[in-house]
C-alpha positions in Angstrom: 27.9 35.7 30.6 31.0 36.9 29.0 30.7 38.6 24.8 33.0 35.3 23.9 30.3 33.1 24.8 27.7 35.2 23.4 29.6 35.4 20.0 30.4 32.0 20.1 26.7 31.2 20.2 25.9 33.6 17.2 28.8 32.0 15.0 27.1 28.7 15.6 23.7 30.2 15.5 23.9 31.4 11.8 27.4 30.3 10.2 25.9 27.1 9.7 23.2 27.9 7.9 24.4 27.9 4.7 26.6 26.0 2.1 26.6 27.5 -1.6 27.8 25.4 -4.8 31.0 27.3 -6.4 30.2 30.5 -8.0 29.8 30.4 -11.8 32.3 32.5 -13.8 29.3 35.0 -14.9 28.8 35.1 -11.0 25.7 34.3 -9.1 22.1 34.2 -10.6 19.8 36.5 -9.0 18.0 34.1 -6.7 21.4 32.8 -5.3 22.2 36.7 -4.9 19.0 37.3 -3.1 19.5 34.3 -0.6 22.7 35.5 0.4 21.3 39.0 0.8 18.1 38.1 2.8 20.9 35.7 4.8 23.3 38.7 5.5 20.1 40.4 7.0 19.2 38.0 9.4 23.1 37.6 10.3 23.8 41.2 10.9 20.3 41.7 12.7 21.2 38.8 15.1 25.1 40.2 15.2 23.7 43.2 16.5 21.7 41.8 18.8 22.6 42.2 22.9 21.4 40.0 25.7 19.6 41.8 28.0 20.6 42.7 31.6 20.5 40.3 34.1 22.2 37.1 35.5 23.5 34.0 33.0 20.1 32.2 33.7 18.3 35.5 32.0 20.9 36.0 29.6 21.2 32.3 28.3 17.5 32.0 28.1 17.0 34.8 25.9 19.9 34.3 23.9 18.4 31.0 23.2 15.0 32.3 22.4 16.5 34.8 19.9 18.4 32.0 18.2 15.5 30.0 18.2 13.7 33.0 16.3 16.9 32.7 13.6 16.8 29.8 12.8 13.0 29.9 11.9 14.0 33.2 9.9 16.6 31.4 8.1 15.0 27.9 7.7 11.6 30.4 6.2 14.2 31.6 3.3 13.5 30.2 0.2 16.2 28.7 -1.5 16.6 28.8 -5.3 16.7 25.4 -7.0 20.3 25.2 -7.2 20.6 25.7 -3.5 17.3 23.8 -2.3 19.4 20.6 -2.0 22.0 22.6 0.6 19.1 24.3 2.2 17.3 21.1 3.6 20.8 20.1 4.7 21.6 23.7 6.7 17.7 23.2 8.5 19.0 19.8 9.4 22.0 21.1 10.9 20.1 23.9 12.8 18.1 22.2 14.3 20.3 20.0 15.6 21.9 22.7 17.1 19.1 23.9 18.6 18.8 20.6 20.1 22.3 20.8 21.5 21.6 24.6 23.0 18.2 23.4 24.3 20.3 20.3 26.0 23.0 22.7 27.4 20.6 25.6 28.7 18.2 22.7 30.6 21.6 21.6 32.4 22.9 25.4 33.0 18.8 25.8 34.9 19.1 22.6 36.6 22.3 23.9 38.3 24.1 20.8 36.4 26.7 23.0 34.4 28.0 26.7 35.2 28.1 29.4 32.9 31.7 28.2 32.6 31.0 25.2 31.4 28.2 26.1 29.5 31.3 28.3 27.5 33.3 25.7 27.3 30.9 23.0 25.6 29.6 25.8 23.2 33.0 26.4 22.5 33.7 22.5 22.1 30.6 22.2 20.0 31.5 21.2 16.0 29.3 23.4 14.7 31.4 25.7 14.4 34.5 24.5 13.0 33.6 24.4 9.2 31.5 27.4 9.6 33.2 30.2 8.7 34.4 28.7 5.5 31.2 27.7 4.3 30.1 31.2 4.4 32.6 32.6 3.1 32.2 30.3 0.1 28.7 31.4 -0.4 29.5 35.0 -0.3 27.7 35.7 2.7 30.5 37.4 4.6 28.1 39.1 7.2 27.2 35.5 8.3 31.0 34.4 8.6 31.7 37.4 10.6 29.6 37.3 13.6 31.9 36.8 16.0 
C-alpha cells in the first residue's frame, strides 16, 4: 500500500472531525482552546502513526482498526457548548466514514477491489474535500495537515 493512500486515509480519518464557529475577536474561550488542543493530539498521534509490515490485506486492516480507535478518541472529546452542536455533526460524519472504509476494506478481502482501486475510491471519497478548510477554520492546523 503506497504513503498516498495511507495519508489519504488519515486526512479523511481526522480532517473531518471538526467544524468550529468563527473565532471571536478576544479569541477563543478556553474550552474551545482545549478542544482544539486535545484534537491536535489525536491528529498528530494518528499522523505519526505507520502501518505495519506486511501485504495491503495487513496493512489496510490495521490501518482501519487504528482509525476506528480515532474516531472513538475524537467522538470521547467533550465539546464545549458552543461547539456541542458541530460535535454531534463531525460523530455523524465519522461514522459514516467508517461505514464507507468498513464497505471498501470487506471488498479489498473479498478480492472484489485491488489495492488500486481501493486508492482510487478513498481518493474519490467526499470526505475529504471540505476537510482541510474546516480545520483550518477551527485552528486545529495539526488536524488539516496530515497528509
Amino acid at each position: 500500500m503506497g504513503r498516498r493512500t495511507t495519508s489519504r486515509l488519515l486526512v479523511l480519518g481526522t480532517a473531518v472531525v471538526f467544524a468550529a464557529a468563527p473565532a471571536r475577536a478576544a479569541g477563543p474561550s478556553a474550552g474551545v482552546a482545549h478542544y482544539r488542543a486535545e484534537a491536535n493530539a489525536i491528529c498528530r498521534a494518528f499522523g505519526r502513526w505507520t502501518p505495519p509490515p506486511g501485504s495491503a490485506k495487513v496493512q489496510l486492516t490495521a490501518l482501519n482498526q487504528r482509525f476506528r480507535n480515532v474516531v472513538a478518541s475524537l467522538s470521547a472529546l467533550k465539546a464545549p457548548p458552543s461547539l456541542a452542536q458541530l460535535r454531534q455533526q463531525v460523530v455523524s460524519t465519522l461514522h459514516q466514514e467508517l461505514r464507507f472504509l468498513d464497505t471498501e476494506l470487506a471488498l479489498f478481502k473479498a478480492g472484489k477491489i485491488t489495492p488500486e482501486r481501493f486508492e482510487q475510491d478513498v481518493d474519490g471519497a467526499s470526505y475529504g474535500t471540505t476537510e482541510d478548510g474546516l480545520w483550518r477554520r477551527i485552528g486545529a492546523h495539526a488536524c488539516a495537515s496530515v497528509q
